[in-house]
N, C-alpha and C positions, 0 to 999 in steps of 0.2 A: 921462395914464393910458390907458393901451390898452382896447380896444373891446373886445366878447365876443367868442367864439373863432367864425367863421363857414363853413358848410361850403355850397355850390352843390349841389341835389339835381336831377336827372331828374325831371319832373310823374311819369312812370310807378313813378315809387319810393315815392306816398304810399300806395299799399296795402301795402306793405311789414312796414310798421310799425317799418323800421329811422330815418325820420325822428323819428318821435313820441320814440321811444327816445332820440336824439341832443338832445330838447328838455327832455327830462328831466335830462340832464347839461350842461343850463346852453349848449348850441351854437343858434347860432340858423343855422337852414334857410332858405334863398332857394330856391326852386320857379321852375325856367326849362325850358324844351325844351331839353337836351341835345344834340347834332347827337352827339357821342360819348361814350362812357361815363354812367355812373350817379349818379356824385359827380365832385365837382370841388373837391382840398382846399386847393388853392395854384396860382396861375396857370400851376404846371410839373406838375400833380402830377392824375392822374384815374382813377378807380376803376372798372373794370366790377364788377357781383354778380351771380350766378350760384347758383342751389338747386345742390346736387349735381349731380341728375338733369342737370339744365341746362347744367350745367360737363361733365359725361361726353358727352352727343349732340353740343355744340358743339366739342367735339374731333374725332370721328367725321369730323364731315358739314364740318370747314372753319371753319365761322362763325366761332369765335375767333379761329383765325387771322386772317382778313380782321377782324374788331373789331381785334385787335392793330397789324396790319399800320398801320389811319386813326389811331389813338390814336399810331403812334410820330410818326407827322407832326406832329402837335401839340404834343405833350407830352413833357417833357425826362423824366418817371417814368412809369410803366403800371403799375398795378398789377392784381390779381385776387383780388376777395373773393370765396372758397366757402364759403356758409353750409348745415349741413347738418351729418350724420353723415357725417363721412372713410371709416367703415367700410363705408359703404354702396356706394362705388367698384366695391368689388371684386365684387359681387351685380350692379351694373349692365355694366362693362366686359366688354365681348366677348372679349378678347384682353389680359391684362396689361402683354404685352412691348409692342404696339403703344400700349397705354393710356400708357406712360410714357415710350415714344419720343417721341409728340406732347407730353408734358407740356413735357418736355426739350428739346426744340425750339419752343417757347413763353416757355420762359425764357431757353436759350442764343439763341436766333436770332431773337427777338422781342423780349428785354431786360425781361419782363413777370414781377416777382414774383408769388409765390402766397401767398396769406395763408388759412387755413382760419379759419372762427366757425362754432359750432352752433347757435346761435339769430339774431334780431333785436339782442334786448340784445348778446350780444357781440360782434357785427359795427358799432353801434353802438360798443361800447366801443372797439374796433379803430380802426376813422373817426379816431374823436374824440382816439386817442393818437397817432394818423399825424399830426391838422392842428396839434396842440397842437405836435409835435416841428418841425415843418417851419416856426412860429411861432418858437419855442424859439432851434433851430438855425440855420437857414439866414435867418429873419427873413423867410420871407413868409407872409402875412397876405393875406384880400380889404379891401381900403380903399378901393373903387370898385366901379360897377357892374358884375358879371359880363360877360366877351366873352372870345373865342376868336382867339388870335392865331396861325396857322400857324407851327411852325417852317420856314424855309428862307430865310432872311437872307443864308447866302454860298453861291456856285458850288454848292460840296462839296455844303452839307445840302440844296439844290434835288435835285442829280443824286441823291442817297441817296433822297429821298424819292419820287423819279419812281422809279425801281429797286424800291424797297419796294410800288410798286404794284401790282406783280405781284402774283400767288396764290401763296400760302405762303413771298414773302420778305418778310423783316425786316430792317429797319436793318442790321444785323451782317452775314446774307448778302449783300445791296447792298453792303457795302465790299465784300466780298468778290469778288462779280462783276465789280465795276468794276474792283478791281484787276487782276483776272485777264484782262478784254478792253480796257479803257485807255477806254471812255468808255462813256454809255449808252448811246447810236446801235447799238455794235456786240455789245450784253449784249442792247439788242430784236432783232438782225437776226441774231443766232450761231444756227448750225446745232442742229438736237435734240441730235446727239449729243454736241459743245462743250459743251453746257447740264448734259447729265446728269453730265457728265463730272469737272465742278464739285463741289467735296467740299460735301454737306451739300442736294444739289440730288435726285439721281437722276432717273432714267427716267421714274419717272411726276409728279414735279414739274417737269420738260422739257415733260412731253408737256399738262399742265394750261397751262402759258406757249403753248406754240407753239398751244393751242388757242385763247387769247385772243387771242393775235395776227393770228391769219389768221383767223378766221371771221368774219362776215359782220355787220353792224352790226344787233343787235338778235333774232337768230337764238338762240330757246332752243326747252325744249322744250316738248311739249304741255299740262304742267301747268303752265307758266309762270315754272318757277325755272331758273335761268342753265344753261347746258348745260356749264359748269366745276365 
């Protein structure tokens, strides 16, 4: 007879009140440091969560990207829970057209579903119908101790995931860049304008790479956040 249904939570998730919730429907929560994402439903499968507000800035300023960018290394699914009013977007977004270009390139070029909940409970409910399916279907299950196993077993998913290290690339663009300069060697060392030139790259995600590239090891700025 199979075990109860178990989901891996980030310690910083028990203020949440989305774990309490998940215990309430019968899932039992393991509490570990996270190194990525917020849950962990199935050894391929990890959830960042995100308020609205939270989801809207960290489009802006990056951050998701780069969350996304370590989570594809990992992890065969990415997911993204927005708990919160969806209406609220549009009140907080500076610019629509750019708000949904970065969505869209989060999901096309990052491989990161979007899953919206308005509360705790249904972000909870949400959880617990993803681990239940993934249980279901695909037949995994936790039945050992939580750990985190790197993807990149062959050539290929290594060079992808060195590629993806970059600032604002994702899996999908790394094929893409590989394909288009024949190794990594020559996707870190291609000229700005080569880079921009790249569908789905442009000019000022050139100019973020070739920033990371040549500057100086440990060079930010005065307030201490990375000068990319």
């Amino acid at each position: 007879m199979e075990g109860p249904l178990v989901i891996v939570c980030d310690d910083r998730e028990r203020a949440s009140g989305v774990p309490q919730e998940l215990a309430g429907l019968g899932v039992v929560t393991r509490f570990v440091q996270l190194p990525l994402g917020d849950y962990v439903l199935a050894p391929s499968t990890a959830v960042e969560r995100k308020s609205v507000r939270d989801f809207v800035s960290s489009l802006y300023d990056g951050r998701l990207f780069r969350q996304a960018a370590e989570l594809s290394r990992t992890y065969t699914h990415r997911l993204l829970l927005v708990e919160g009013d969806p209406a609220e977007i549009s009140r907080i977004a500076r610019n629509p057209k750019s708000y949904y270009g970065a969505l869209s390139s989060l999901v096309l070029d990052f491989g990161m579903s979007t899953v919206f909940a308005p509360s705790p409970h249904e972000s909870a409910l949400s959880l617990e119908a993803m681990a239940r399916r993934l249980t279901k279907v695909r037949g995994e299950r936790w039945t050992t101790m939580y750990q985190t196993r790197p993807k990149g077993d062959t050539l290929r998913e290594q060079q992808i995931a060195l590629v993806s290290s970059l600032p604002g690339v994702g899996p999908n663009l790394a094929r893409r860049l590989l394909e288009s300069f024949g190794s990594a060697r020559k996707v870190f060392t291609a000229p700005h304008a080569r880079l921009a030139a790249i569908h789905g790259i442009g000019s000022s995600r050139a100019e973020r790479i070739a920033r990371l590239l040549s500057s100086p090891y440990g060079k930010e700025r005065d307030d201490g956040q990375s000068s990319l």
